[in-house]
N, C-alpha and C positions, 0 to 999 in steps of 0.2 A: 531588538524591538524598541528602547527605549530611544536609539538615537532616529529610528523613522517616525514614534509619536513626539517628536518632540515640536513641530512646527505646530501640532494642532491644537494646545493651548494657547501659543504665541497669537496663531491664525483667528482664532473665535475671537481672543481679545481685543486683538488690531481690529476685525471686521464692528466691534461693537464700537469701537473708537470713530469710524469712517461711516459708519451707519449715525452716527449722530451727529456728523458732518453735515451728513445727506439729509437731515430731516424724517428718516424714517424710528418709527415707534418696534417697539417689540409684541408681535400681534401673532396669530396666527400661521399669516405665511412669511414673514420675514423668519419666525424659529423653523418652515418648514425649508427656507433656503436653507439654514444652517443646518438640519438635518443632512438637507440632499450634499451641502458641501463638505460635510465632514467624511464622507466616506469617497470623496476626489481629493480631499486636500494632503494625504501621504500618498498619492499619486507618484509625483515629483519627488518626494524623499527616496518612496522605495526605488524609482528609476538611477537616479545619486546613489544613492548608498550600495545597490547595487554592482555600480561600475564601480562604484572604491574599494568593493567588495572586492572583486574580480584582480583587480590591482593588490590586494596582499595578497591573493590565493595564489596571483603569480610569481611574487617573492617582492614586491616592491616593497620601499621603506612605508613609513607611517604617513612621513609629510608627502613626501612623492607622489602617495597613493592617492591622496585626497585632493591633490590637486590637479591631480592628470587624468583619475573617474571622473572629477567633475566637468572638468574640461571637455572630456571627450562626449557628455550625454548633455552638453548644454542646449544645441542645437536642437535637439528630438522634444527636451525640459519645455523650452520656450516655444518651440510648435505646438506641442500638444496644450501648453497653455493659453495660449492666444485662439487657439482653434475652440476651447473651451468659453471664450470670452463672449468670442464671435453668435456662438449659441446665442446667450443667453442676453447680448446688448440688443439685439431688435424686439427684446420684449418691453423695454421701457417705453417705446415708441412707438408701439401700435395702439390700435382703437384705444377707446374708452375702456371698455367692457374690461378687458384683456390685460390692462395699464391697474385696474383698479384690484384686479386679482392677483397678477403675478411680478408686477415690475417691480415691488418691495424684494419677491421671494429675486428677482436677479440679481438686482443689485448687491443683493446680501451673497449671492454665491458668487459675483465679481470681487468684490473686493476681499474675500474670505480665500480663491483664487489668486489671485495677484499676490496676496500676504504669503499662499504657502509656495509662491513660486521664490519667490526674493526668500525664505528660510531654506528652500532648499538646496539656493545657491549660496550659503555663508554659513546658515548654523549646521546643516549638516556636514559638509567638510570641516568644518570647525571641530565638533563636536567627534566625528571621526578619528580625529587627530590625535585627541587624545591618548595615551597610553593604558587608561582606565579602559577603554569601553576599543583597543587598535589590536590590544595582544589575543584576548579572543578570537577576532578577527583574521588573525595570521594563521590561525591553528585551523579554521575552517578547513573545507575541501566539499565542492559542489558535485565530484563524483563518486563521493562514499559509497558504497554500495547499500549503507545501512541506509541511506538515507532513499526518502521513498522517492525523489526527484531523480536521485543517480538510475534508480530504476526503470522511470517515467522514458529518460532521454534514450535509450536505446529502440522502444518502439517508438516514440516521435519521429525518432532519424528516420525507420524502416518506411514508414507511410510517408513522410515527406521526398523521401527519394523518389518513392511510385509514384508519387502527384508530378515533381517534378519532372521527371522523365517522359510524363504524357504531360507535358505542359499544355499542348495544344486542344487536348479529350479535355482536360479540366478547366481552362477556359469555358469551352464550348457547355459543357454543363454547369458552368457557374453562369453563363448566359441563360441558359433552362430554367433552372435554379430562382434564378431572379426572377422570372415570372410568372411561376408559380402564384408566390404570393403576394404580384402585383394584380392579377389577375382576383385574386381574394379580397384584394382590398377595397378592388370597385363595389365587391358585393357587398360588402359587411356596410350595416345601416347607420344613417349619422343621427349622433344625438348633439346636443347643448353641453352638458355638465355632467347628464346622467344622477345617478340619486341616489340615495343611500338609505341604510332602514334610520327612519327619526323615532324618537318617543314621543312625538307629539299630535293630533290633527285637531282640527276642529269638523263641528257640524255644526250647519247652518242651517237655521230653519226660515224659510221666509213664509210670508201670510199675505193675502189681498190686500192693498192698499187701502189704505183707510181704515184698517181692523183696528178697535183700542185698545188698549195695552193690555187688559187685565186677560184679552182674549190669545193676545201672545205669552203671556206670561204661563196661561194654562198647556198651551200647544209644548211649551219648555218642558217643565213639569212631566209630560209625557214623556219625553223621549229620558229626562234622568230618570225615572223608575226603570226604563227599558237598559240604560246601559250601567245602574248603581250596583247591579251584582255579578258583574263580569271580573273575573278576580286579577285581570292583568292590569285594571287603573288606577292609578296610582292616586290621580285627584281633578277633581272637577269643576272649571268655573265657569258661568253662566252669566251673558250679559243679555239683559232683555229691554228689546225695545220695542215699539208699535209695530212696526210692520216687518222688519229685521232683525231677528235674534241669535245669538253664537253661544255655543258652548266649546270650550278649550278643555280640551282632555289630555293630562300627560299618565303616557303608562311608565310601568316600574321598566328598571336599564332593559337589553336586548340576552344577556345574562341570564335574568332569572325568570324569564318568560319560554313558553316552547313557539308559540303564534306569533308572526308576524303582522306588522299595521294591517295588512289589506285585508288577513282573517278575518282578523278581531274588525274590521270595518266591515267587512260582508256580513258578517254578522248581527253587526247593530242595523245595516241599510235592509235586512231580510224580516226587520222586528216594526221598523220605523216607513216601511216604502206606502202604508197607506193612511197615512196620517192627514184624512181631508178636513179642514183645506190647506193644513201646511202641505210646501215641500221643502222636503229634506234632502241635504247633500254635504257632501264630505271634501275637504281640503286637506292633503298631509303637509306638514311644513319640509320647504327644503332650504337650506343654505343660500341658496343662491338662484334666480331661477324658480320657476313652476313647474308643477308636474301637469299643466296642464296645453291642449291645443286648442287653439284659441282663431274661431270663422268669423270674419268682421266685415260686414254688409251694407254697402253702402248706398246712400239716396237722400232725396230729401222727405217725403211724405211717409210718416209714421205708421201709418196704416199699412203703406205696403211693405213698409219695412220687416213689420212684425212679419205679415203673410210669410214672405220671402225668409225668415228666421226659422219660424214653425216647421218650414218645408225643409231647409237645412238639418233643422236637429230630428225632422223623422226619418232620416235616410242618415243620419248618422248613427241611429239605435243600430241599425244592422250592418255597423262597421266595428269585426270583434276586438275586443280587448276595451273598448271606451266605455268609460261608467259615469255615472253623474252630468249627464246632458244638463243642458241651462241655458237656459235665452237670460245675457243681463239686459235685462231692460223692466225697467220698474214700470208696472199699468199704471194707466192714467188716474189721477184720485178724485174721487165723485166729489162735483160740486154744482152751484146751482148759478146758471148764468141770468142776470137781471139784463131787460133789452130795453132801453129807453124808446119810445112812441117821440121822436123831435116834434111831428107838429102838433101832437096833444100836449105836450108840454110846453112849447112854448106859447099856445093860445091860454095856459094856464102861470105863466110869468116863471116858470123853472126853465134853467139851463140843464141841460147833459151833466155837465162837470159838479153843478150844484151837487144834485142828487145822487151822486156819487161821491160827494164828498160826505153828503149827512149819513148815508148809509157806512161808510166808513164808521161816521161818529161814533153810530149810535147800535152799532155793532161791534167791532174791533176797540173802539173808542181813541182821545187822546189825551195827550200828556197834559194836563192842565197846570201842575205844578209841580219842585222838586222838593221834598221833606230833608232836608240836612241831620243829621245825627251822630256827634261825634265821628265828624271827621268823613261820614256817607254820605253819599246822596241818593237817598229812593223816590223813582217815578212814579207820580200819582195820575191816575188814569179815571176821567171820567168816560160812563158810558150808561145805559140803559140798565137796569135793576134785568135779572138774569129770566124770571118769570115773564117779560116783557119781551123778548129775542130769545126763547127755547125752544118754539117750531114754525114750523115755515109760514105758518095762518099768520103769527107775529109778526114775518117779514111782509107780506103782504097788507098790513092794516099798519105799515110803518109809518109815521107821521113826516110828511116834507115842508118845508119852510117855501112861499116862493118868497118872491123879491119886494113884496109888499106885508108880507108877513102872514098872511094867511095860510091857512094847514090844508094841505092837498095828503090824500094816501097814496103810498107807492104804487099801487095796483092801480090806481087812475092815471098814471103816467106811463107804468111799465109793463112789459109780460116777462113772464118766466120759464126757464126749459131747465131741466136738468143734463148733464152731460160728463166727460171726463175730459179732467185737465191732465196736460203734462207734469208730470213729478219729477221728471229730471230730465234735461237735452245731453248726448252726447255727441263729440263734435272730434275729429281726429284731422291735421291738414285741411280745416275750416268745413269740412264736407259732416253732415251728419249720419251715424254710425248707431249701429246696434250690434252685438257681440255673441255668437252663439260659442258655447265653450265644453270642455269635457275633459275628465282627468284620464291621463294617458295610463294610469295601471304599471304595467312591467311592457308596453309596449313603446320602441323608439320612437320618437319624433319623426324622423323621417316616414318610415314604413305606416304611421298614425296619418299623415299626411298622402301622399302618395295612394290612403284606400279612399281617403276623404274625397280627394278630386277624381277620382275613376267613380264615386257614387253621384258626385256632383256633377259629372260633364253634359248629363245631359238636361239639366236645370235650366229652364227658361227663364230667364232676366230681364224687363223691361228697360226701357230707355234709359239711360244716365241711372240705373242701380249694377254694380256688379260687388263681388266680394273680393277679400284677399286672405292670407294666412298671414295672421300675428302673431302678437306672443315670442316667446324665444325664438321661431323658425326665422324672422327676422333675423336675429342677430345672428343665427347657427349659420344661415345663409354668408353673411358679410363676413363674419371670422374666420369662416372655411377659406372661403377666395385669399381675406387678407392669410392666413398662412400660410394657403400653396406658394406664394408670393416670398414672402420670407422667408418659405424654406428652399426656395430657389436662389432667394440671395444668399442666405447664407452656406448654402454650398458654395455659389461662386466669389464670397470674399472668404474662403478658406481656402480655395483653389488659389487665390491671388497671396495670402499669408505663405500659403507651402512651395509657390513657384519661387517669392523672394528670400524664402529660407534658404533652398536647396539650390538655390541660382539656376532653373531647370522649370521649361516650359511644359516636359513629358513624366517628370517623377510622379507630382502631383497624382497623373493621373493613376498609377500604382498604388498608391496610398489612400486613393478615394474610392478604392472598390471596393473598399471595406463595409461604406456607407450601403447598396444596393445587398450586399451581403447580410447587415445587419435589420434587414428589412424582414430577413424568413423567420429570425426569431419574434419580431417584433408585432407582425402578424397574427402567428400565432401564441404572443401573449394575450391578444386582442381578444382571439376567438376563445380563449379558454379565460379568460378575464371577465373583462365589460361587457364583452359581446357588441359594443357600439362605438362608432367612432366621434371623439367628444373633442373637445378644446384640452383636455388634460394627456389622451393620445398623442393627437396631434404637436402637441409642445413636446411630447417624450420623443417621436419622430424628429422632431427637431434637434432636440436635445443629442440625440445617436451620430446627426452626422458631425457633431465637432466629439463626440467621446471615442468613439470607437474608432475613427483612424488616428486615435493616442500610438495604438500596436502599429501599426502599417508603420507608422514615424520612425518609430523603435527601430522595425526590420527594415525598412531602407537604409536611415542613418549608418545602419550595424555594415549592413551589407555595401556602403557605397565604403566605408571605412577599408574594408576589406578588399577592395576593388583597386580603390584610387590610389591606398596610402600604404597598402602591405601586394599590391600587385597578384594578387592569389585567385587560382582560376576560379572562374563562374559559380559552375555547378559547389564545390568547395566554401565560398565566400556564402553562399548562400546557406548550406549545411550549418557551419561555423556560428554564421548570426543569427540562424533560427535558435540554436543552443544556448549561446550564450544570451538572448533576450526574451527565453522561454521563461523562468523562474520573476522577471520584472512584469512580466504581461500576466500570468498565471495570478499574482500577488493584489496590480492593480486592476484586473478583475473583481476579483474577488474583495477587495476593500469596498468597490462602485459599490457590487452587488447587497454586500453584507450592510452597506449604510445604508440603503433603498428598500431592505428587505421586509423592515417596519413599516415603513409606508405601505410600501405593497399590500400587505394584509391586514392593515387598519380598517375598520366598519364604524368607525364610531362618526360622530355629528360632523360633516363639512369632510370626511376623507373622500366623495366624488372631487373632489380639488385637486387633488396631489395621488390619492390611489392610482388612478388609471396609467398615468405619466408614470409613477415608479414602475407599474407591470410593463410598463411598453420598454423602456431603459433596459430592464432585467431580463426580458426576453432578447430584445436588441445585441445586449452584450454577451449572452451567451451563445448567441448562434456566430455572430462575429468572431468571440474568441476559437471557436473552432474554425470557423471558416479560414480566418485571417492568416492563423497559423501553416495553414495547408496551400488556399490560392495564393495567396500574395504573393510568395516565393515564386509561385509556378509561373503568373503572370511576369515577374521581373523577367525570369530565363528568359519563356518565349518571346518579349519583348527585347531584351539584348540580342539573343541569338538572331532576331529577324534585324535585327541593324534598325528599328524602328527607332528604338530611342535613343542609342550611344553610336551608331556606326555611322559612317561617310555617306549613306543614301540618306541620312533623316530627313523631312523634307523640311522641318526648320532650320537645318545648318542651310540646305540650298537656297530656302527663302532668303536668308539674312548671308550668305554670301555675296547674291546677285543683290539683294538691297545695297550692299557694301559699295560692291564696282559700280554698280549706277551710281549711288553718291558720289564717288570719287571722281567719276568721268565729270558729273556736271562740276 
């Protein structure tokens, strides 16, 4: 044990060395790359030590051994690392979004990677060599019977002979197989990020425009006597302002509570929903992302806008699972428009501009001078004594200057209307916008979306207004495309690393069945996980097809050894190498899994990050390692036997024959 954990000291250190090369901090996901790397980083040793293994069980010397295991698993060593590389480099170089979340955590499992590839090839033969830690080693034997491996291998052999024997029946159902839960996957609903339980929300209270403070301050008031004796809060802080007020509520950990946020939220929304004239609504904090779906309606005329909003969020009430409907758009704020009379004004020697300046004055007032005071300076403001401008009879008996100096009153030049002004324009790609919004609950994004527009279709929209879906569906939308994408390259620059490994245009594709294999577990970590497919799935999918054809490497390498270099029949060489690279594939499973295992079942703040991606991996690699261990064998036979890949009909020996002779002739 001591001589396979011995690179993963080395490997954390070195990555913290090259992590500081690269500019990156120690943060959340950069520790969570080192999490996920440390349970890949004796990957490599066990596959090494391994084969040095095997080499004293066979009676070799101590130095012999270490240098001829190592030799012999370097090619599989450096496949499967590079194929792990390949993963994880197109995350530095996608989107924004994507770059900001995870390209720390890759680079941190690249070079933590690369370190335990280079330990596995020096310190652990090295370290091997030893006499200390070599003579143990001699005394082993992998078919004890005491040992529960020796026992394992005799039904392994029994069911890989029947697999292989029907090589043809087991294709054909590893074809079925696979689309199963391809067929699953289209169904299962796409989220963002997904969410996770927080200790935290708020409630917002908001009030008609123009309300004074002291009338928001009361509306507050109400709702903390409503939620101050609910025994799960922890503590409460209340910011109050005019028209928009927030209360921050943290409850005590997930631990020592039975209820969950949305409880304890229906609860308070079931105490507080008639609170006239506030309305009240509820926010949960998430890490990353909102938990909300967000209808953004576009136009230029405010009026209709609102219409067209109202009409949205009432056809939204009866789309289930949405709570907390809201139109952001703050009402207009009462105020009182003054309308200048031009030709009675100017038969009386006032301008337009004048009289809107005095009114200024003599209302809002101006700066007349600056008071300096150690070192401050306070603006001193003349204006009209407060008894003089406190109701509107005031503004109407306002005194005006004309241009001769004589006092005209405002009301002999102007008239008055009351009316509402805009409080605030929203403007998105220069078009003006209004936002109808609602918190999704435990309902996906997608499937919140998808009822939204089946209650919307048939919505009448006048001229130049239509709406669209914002909010994270945007970006859920762009990161999906961009992954399907990536995860097409990088199958096919893995396809291109395994063709130059094995010098073999057809191996590869043995080796990559592993990927469509690992798909059944993967699925169904999904459906018994997240239940949705997020950005953190999708990278776990990614992440499967450079880990899990690690095994396939192993069993070709073993099997082509067998083939090329000791001449041993088919069926036999296959036997042989399922055997002897049963115990290396079993081991770094099981290391994957066990390093992933924590994640997987983390619920705490920001684990929607990294949770779903370990359960997709851990699923992935467990259905692979059975799978792998049974088809892949089976695939090679029928693939030999049919002369597809090694015999005289292949059709790329004929391609690149007749390429040959056509050359030659010109």
């Amino acid at each position: 044990v001591f001589v396979v954990i011995v690179p993963i000291p080395i490997s954390v250190i070195s990555t913290f060395l090259f992590m500081r090369f690269a500019g990156l901090t120690l943060n959340v996901m950069t520790l969570f790359g080192l999490a996920l790397g440390v349970g890949m980083l004796v990957d490599n040793s066990v596959v090494v030590f391994d084969s040095i293994l095997k080499k004293r069980e066979a009676g070799d010397g101590i130095i012999p051994a270490a240098v001829a295991g190592s030799k012999e698993v370097m090619i599989a060593v450096v496949a499967g690392s590079l194929t792990h590389v390949i993963v994880f480099l197109p995350m530095i170089f996608m989107s924004k979004e994507i770059q900001l979340l995870y390209s720390g955590m890759a680079m941190t499992v690249i070079f933590s990677l690369l370190v335990s590839l280079a330990c596995a090839l020096s310190i652990v033969p090295l370290v091997s060599s030893k006499k200390t830690f070599a003579e143990p080693m001699g005394r082993m034997h992998s078919d004890d019977e005491g040992d529960w491996l020796g026992k394992f291998y005799p039904r392994e052999r029994k069911v890989l002979f029947k697999f292989v024997r029907r090589s043809k029946i087991v294709i054909i159902g590893a074809v079925l197989l696979f689309l199963v839960p391809l067929v699953a996957l289209a169904m299962i609903p796409a989220d963002y990020l997904g969410s996770t339980e927080q200790n935290k929300f708020t409630i917002f209270i908001e009030m008609p425009t123009g309300v004074k403070l002291d009338v928001s301050d009361g509306a507050v008031k109400k709702v903390e006597s409503v939620i101050k004796d609910i025994p799960e809060i922890k503590t409460i802080t209340s910011r109050v302002e005019a028209w928009s007020s927030k209360i921050y509520v943290e409850l005590v950990s997930a631990t020592e509570r039975k209820r969950s946020n949305s409880q304890i939220i229906e609860e308070i929304r079931s105490k507080t929903g008639r609170m006239d004239p506030a309305f009240v609504y509820f926010e949960e904090d998430n890490q990353v992302g909102t938990k909300e779906i967000t209808i953004e309606v576009y136009g230029y005329d405010y009026k209709t806008l609102r219409q067209l909003a109202i009409g949205i969020s009432n056809r939204m009430e009866s789309v289930a699972g949405l709570t907390d409907l809201k139109i952001r758009m703050r009402e207009g704020r009462p105020e009182m428009t003054v309308v200048v009379d031009k030709n009675r004004a100017a038969a009386m020697g006032v301008s337009t501009q004048a009289v809107a300046d005095q009114i200024h004055a003599a209302m809002r007032g101006l700066r007349a001078t600056l008071f300096h005071e150690q070192g401050k300076e306070v603006e001193t403001i003349t204006r009209l004594e407060e008894k003089y401008r406190k109701t509107f009879r005031d503004l109407y008996k306002l005194i005006i200057s004309t241009k001769d100096g004589s006092p005209v009153l405002l009301e002999q030049v102007a008239s008055f209307k009351f009316d509402l002004g805009p409080s605030e324009v929203w403007r998105k790609n220069k078009d003006r916008m209004i936002q109808v919004s609602a918190n999704l609950n435990k309902v996906p994004l997608s499937n919140a979306v998808k009822n939204v527009r089946e209650k919307l279709s048939d919505l009448q929209f006048p001229e130049n207004y239509h709406y669209e879906i914002g909010g994270d569906y945007e970006t859920l939308i762009k990161s999906q495309k961009e992954m399907r994408l990536v995860i097409l390259m990088v199958v096919v620059l893995i396809y291109l690393v395994l063709a130059s490994l094995f010098e073999s245009f057809t191996q590869p594709f043995i080796i990559m069945v592993a990927v469509p294999l690992a798909l059944v577990g993967a699925v169904a970590a999904i459906l018994l996980g997240p239940k949705t497919i997020g950005i953190g799935s999708l990278l776990g999918l990614m992440m499967l097809a450079g880990i899990v054809v690690n095994h396939s490497i192993m069993l070709v390498d073993r099997v082509n050894h067998y083939q090329r270099e000791l001449r041993i029949h088919l069926i036999k060489s296959v036997m042989f190498a399922s055997k002897d690279r049963l115990r290396p594939i079993l081991l770094t499973t099981a290391t994957t899994i066990l390093g992933l295992l924590p994640m997987a079942i983390d619920k705490s703040d920001g684990s929607n990050l990294w949770s779903p991606l370990a359960q997709t991996v851990i699923g992935g690699l467990l259905s692979s390692l059975i799978l792998t261990l049974l088809i892949t064998p089976s695939i090679y036979v029928a693939a030999s036997q049919a002369g597809t890949f090694f015999g005289k009909n292949n059709l790329i020996v004929k391609f690149r024959t007749r390429f040959s002779a056509l050359f030659q002739k010109k």
